[in-house]
TORBAKE-191892 format. One line per field, with one value per residue (C-alpha): x negated, y, z negated. Coordinates in steps of 0.5 Angstrom, whole numbers, plus 500, padded with zeros to 3 digits. Each point is the difference from the previous one (the first is absolute). Example, Ala and Ser with C-alpha at 12.3 -4.5 7.8 and 13.67 -1.06 7.14 Angstrom:
<atoms>
c1 = c(475 | 498)
c2 = c(491 | 507)
c3 = c(484 | 502)
</atoms>
This chain:
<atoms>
c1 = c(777 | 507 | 501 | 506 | 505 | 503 | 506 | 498 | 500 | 506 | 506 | 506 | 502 | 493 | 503 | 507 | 496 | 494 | 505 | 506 | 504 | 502 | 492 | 500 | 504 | 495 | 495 | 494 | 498 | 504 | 496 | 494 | 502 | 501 | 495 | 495 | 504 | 499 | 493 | 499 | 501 | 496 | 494 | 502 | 500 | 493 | 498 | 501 | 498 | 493 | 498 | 500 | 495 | 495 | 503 | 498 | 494 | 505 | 505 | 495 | 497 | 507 | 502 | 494 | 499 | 495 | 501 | 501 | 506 | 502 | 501 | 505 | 505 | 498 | 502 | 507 | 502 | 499 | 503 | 506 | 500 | 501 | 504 | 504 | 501 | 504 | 504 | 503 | 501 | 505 | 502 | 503 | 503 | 507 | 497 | 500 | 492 | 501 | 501 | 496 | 494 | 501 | 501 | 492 | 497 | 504 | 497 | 492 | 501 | 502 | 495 | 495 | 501 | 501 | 493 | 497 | 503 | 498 | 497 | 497 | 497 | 505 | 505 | 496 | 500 | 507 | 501 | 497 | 503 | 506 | 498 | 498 | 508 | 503 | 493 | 502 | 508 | 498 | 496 | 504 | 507 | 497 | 497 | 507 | 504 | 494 | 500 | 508 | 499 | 495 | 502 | 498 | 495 | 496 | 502 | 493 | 498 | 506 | 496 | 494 | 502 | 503 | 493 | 496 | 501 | 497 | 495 | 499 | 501 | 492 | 496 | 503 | 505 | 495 | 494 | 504 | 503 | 494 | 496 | 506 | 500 | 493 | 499 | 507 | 501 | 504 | 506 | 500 | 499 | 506 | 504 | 498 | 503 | 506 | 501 | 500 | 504 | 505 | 500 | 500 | 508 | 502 | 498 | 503 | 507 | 500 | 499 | 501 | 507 | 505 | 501 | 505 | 498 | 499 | 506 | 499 | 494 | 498 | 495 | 501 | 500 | 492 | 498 | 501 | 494 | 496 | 504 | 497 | 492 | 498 | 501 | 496 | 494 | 501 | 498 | 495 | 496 | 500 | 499 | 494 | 498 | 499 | 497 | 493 | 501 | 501 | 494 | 496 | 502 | 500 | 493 | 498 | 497 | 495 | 499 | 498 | 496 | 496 | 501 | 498 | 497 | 504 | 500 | 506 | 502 | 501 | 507 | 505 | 497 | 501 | 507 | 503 | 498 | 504 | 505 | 500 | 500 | 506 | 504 | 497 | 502 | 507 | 502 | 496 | 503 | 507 | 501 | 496 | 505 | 505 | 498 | 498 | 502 | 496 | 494 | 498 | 501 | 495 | 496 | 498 | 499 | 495 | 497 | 499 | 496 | 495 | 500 | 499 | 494 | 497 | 501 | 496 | 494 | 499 | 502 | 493 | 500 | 503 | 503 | 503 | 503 | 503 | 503 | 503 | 503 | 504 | 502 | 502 | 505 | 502 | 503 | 506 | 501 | 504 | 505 | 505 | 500 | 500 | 507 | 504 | 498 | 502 | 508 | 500 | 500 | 504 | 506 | 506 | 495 | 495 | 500 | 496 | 496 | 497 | 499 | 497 | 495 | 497 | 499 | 496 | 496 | 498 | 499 | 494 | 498 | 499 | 498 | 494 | 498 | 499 | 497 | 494 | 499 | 499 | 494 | 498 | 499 | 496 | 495 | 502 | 500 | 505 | 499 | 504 | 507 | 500 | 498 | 507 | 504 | 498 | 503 | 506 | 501 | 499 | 505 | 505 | 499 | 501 | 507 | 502 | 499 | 504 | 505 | 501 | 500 | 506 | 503 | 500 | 502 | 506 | 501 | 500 | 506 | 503 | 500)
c2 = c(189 | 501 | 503 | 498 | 500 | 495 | 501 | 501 | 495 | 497 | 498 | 501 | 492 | 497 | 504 | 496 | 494 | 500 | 502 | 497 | 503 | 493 | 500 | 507 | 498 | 495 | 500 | 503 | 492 | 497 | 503 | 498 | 494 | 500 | 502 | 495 | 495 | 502 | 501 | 493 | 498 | 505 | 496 | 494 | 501 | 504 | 495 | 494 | 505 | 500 | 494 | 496 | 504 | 498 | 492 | 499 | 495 | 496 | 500 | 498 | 494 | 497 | 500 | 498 | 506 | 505 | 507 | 504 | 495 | 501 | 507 | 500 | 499 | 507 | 503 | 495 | 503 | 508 | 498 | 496 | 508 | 504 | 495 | 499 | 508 | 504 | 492 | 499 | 508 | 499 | 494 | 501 | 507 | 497 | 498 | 504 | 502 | 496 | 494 | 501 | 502 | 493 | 496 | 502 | 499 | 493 | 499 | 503 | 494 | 494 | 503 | 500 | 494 | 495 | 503 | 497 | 493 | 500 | 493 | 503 | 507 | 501 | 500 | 504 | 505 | 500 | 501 | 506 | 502 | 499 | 505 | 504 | 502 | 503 | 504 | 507 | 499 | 500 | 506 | 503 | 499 | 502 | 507 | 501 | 498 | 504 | 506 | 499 | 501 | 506 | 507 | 503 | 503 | 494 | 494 | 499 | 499 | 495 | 497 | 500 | 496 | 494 | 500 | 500 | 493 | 499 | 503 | 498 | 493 | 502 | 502 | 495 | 494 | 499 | 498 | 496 | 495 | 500 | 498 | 495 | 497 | 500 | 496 | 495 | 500 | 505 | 496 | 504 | 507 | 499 | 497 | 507 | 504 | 496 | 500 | 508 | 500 | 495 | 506 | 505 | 496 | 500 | 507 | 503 | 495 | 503 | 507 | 502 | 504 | 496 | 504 | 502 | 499 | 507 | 503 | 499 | 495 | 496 | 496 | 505 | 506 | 498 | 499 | 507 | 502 | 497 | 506 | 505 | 502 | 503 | 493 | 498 | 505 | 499 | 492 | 502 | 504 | 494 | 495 | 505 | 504 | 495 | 495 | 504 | 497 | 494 | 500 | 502 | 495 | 493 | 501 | 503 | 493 | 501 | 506 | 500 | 494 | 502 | 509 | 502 | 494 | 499 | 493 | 495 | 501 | 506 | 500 | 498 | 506 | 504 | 497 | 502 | 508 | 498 | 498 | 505 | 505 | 497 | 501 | 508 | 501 | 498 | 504 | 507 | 499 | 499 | 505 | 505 | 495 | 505 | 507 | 499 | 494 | 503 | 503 | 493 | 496 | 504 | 502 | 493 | 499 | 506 | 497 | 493 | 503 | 504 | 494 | 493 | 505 | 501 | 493 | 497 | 506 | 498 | 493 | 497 | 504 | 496 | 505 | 505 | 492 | 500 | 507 | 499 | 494 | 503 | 506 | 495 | 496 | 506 | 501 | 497 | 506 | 502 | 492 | 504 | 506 | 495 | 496 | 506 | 504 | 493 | 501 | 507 | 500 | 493 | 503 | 495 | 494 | 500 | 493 | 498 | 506 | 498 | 493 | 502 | 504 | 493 | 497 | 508 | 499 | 492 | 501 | 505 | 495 | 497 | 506 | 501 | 494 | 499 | 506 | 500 | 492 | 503 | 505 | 495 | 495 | 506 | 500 | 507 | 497 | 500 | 508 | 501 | 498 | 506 | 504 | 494 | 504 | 506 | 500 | 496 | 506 | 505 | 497 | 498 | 509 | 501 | 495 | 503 | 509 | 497 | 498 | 506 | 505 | 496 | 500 | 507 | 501 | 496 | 505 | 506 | 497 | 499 | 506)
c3 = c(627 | 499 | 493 | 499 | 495 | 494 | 504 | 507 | 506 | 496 | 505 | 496 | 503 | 497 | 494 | 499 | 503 | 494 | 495 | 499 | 493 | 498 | 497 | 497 | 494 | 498 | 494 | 500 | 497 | 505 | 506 | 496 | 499 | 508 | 502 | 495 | 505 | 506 | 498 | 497 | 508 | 503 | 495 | 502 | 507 | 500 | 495 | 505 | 507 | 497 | 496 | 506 | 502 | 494 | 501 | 507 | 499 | 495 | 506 | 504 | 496 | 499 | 507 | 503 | 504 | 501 | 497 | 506 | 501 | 493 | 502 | 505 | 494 | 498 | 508 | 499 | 493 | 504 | 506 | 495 | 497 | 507 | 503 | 494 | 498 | 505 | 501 | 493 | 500 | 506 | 498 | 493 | 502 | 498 | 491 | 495 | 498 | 493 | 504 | 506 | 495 | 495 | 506 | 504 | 493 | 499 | 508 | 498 | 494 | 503 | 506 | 495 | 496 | 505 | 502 | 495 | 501 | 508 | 502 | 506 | 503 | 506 | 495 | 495 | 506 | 502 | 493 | 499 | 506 | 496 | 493 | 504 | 503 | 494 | 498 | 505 | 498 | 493 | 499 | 506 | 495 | 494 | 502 | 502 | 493 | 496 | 504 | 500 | 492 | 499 | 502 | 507 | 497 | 497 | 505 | 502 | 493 | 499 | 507 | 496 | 494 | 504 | 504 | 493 | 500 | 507 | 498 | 493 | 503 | 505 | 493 | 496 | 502 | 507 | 495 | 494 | 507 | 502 | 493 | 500 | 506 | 500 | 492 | 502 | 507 | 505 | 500 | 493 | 502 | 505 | 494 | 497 | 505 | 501 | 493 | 499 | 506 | 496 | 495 | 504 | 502 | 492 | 499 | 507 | 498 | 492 | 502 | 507 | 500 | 505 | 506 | 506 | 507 | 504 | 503 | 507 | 499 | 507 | 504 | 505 | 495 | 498 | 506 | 502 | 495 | 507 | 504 | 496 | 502 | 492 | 499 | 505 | 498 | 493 | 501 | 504 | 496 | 494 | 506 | 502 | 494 | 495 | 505 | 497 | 493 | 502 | 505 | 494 | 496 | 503 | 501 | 493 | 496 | 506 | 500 | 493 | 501 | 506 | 502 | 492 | 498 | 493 | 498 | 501 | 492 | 503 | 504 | 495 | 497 | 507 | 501 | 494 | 501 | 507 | 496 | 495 | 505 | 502 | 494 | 499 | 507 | 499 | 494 | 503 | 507 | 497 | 496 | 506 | 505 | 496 | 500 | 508 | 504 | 505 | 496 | 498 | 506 | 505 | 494 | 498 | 508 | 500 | 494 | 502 | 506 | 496 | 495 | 505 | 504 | 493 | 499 | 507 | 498 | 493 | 499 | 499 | 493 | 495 | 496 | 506 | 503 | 493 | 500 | 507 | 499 | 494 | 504 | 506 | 495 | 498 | 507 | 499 | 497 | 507 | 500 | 495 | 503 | 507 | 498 | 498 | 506 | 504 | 496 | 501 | 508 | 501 | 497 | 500 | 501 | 495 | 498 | 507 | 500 | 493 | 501 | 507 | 496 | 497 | 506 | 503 | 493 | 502 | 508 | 497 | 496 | 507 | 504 | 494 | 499 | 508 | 502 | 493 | 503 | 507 | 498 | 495 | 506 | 505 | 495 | 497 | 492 | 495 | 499 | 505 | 499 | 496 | 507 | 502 | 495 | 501 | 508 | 498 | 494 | 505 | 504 | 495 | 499 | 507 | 500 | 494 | 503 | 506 | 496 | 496 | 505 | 504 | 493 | 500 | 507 | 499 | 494 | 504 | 505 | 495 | 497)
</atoms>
C-alpha cells in the first residue's frame, strides 16, 4: 500500500479549494463551536436513518400494512439520498455553504416532521423519500467547511468530528428514538428527529460564519468532478468496499439468534459494540487518515478482508461473534480517510464529489444487504455474510490498487 505523506496526494486546486483564508482567522472556540453544529445534524440525520428501522412493525400496524411493505420506506429514504446528493451538489453551486448547509437541514426538518403527521403510507414513503434529499449534501458541505477550518495536515480529523455525530447518533440517538417511538408512538420518534434537526438550524444560524460564493463557482464547474476518473474509483471503492459491513450488519439480530445461538436479550448488546466500534473507528482512521491517506484507506481493505473471513469461520462462537462485530464497526475507520481522498482528487469541484461519497456509502448499503440476502436464501446460513463482506472488501482493495496506480501514473507524466 501507498505510504504516503500528510501532504502527499494533495493537489494544490484541492488545497485552495478546502481551505479558503477567510476560515483562518477564526477562534479555536469558534471552530469548535461549528463543528458541534454541523455535528448536531449529523446525529439528527443518523438518528433518523436508522430508528426507522427498529419502528417498522409500528408503521406497520398504523398503516395496516405488512412489514415487508412497511419496509419499502426504508428503500425510499436511501433512493431520496442517492438521488438527492449529487442533484442538490449541482444544483446549489451558485449558494453560499451557510446558506445551503441552514436550507438542507430546514428541508430534513420539515421532511421529518410532516412525516410524523402523515395520514396514510404513500404519503409516509414520499415523505421519507423527501428526508432523505438533503442527508448526502448535508454531510458532503460540511466535511468541506470543517476540513476548510483545520490545517492540511489534520483535516481528516476535522472530518471526523463532524462524522462522530453520525456515529454517536447509531450508539446512542437510534436506541432512545426507538424507546420513545416505541413506549408513545413513532410519530414521536420522528418529532424527535425533526427537532434535533430544528436545533441543528438555530446553532448552524448562531455560529456558522456568513461566507462568499467561490470564485468561479457553476453547475458546470461541479459537474466536472464526474470528468475526472480518481472520482470515479474513489466512489467505487466506498460503493464496493464498504458493502461487506453492511452485509454483515443487516443480518446480525439473526446472526446472533440463530449461528451463536445467544438469546434475543442478546442483540442490543451486540448492536452496540457495532456502534461502539463505529465511534473508536472514526477517531483512530481520522487521526491514521492524517498521517497516510492511502495507508489507511487500503490498510482497512486488507483488513475487513482477513476479518469478514474470520467472522464467517467463527460466528457460531458468541465471543469471536462479539469480538468481530466490534472490530467490523470499526471499519469505518476508512469513511474519513475516504471523504477527504474524494476533495483531494475533485480539485475545484469538491461539493459534488463530497455529497456523491453518501450516496457511494448508501448504494453499499444496498449492494451488502442484497448480496447477504442472496446467500442467505440459497441456504449458505447467516455466517456467510461474512464470506459477502470479505469478496466485496476484496473488491473495494482491488478498486482502490487500480486507483493508485494511475495516480501514480499521472505523476510520473507530469513530472
Amino acid at each position: 500500500m501507498s505510504q504516503s505523506s500528510p501532504r502527499e496526494n494533495r493537489s494544490e486546486a484541492a488545497d485552495d479549494a478546502v481551505a479558503p483564508s477567510a476560515q483562518t482567522s477564526l477562534s479555536p472556540l469558534s471552530i469548535a463551536l461549528i463543528e458541534l453544529a454541523l455535528a448536531a445534524g449529523g446525529f439528527g440525520i443518523g438518528t433518523g436513518e436508522f430508528a426507522i428501522m427498529g419502528l417498522l412493525p409500528e408503521v406497520a400496524t398504523t398503516y395496516g400494512v405488512s412489514v415487508p411493505v412497511a419496509g419499502h420506506v426504508i428503500t425510499a429514504y436511501a433512493l431520496g439520498v442517492v438521488i438527492g446528493a449529487p442533484i442538490i451538489a449541482v444544483l446549489a453551486a451558485r449558494l453560499t455553504r451557510r446558506v445551503l448547509l441552514l436550507s438542507l437541514m430546514g428541508l430534513f426538518a420539515a421532511g421529518n416532521i410532516l412525516s410524523a403527521l402523515a395520514p396514510d403510507f404513500w404519503t409516509f414513503t414520499a415523505l421519507l423519500f423527501i428526508s432523505g434529499l438533503p442527508h448526502g449534501a448535508y454531510f458532503g458541505v460540511a466535511a468541506l467547511v470543517a476540513a476548510s477550518m483545520a490545517p492540511i495536515h489534520k483535516r481528516a480529523r476535522a472530518v471526523g468530528r463532524v462524522m462522530l455525530g453520525l456515529t454517536i447518533a447509531t450508539l446512542l440517538g437510534t436506541p432512545l428514538a426507538t424507546f420513545f417511538g416505541q413506549l408513545f408512538s413513532w410519530r414521536a420518534a420522528f418529532l424527535m428527529v425533526g427537532g434535533i434537526a430544528l436545533l441543528t438550524v438555530a446553532l448552524l444560524f448562531l455560529f456558522q460564519p456568513r461566507d462568499k460564493v467561490q470564485d468561479g463557482a457553476s453547475v458546470w464547474r461541479e459537474l466536472g468532478a464526474f470528468r475526472r476518473v480518481q472520482v470515479w474509483l474513489s466512489l467505487a471503492i466506498a460503493s464496493v468496499g464498504f458493502g461487506g459491513m453492511f452485509a454483515v450488519f443487516s443480518y446480525i439480530a439473526k446472526t446472533t439468534t440463530d449461528v451463536a445461538m445467544m438469546p434475543v436479550s442478546a442483540v442490543p448488546i451486540v448492536l452496540a459494540l457495532f456502534g461502539i466500534g463505529m465511534n473508536v473507528g472514526n477517531v483512530v482512521g481520522s487521526r491514521l487518515a492524517d498521517l497516510s491517506l492511502n495507508g489507511t484507506i487500503g490498510g482497512m481493505l486488507a483488513f475487513n478482508v482477513v476479518l469478514m473471513t474470520i467472522f464467517g469461520l467463527t460466528a457460531h462462537n458468541p465471543y469471536m461473534l462479539c469480538l468481530c462485530v466490534f472490530l467490523i464497526g470499526c471499519g469505518f475507520a476508512a469513511c474519513p480517510a475516504v471523504q477527504t481522498r474524494l476533495m483531494d482528487v475533485a480539485a475545484d469541484a469538491q461539493t459534488l464529489a463530497a455529497a456523491s461519497n453518501h450516496s457511494a456509502f448508501n448504494i453499499a448499503n444496498a449492494l451488502g444487504a442484497w448480496l447477504g440476502g442472496l446467500v442467505i436464501a440459497l441456504g449458505y446460513g447467516y455466517a456467510s455474510t461474512g464470506y459477502v463482506g470479505a469478496i466485496l472488501s476484496f473488491a473495494g482493495l482491488l478498486v482502490f490498487i487500480v486507483a493508485v496506480v494511475l495516480e501514480r501514473q499521472e505523476k510520473v507524466r507530469s513530472a
